[in-house]
N, C-alpha and C positions, 0 to 999 in steps of 0.2 A: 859503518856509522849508522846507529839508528833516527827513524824522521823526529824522535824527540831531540836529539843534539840539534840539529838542522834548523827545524823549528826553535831553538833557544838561542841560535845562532842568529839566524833570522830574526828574534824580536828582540834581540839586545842590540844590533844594529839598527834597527828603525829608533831604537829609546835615545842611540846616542848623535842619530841624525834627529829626531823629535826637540832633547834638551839642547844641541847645537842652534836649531830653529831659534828656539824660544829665549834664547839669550843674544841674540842678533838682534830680536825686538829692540825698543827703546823703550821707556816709561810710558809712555803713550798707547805702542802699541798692545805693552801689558793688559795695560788697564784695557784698553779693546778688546783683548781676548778673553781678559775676568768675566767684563759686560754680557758679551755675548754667550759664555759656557752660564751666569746666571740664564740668562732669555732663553735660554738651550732646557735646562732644568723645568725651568717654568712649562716652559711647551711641552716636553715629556710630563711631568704632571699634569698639563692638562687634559694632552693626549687620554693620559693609563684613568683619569680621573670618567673621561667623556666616551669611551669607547671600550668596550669589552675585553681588549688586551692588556694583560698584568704588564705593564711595563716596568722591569725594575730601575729604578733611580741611582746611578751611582756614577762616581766620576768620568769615567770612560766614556760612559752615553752619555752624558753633559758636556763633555771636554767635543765627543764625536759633533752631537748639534751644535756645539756653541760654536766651533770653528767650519763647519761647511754650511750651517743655516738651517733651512728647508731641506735641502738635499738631505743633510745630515739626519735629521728626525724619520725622514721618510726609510732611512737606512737602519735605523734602529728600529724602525717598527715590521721592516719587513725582516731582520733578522731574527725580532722575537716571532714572529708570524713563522717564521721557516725553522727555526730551532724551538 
């Protein structure tokens, strides 16, 4: 079995633990997690705006900060930094 099966194996399993997640929410906590991947967003743009790293702007880095926060953004900027 090559590491691409594995690997695919692996991130279809996180997607159905992730969508499992997400519908356990209630209404409430949706809208809190909308709220937050917007603030998430925002903050990567201001980031890539204020600081010399091309941060690209796309769901995943939004969805990343919007649900862990600071943590989050800090995580995105050190993966653009390292990749």
């Amino acid at each position: 079995m090559s590491y691409e099966t594995i690997l695919s194996f692996f991130i279809g399993a996180l997607l159905v633990v992730f969508v499992g997640w997400l519908f356990s929410f209630k209404t409430k906590g949706i809208l809190r997690l909308l709220f937050n991947t917007a603030a998430g967003a925002f903050l990567l743009v201001g980031l890539s705006c204020f600081t010399p790293l091309s941060i690209p702007l796309n769901p995943l880095n939004a969805l990343v900060t919007g649900i862990l926060g600071i943590p989050g953004a800090i995580l995105v900027v050190l993966i653009v930094y390292f990749l």
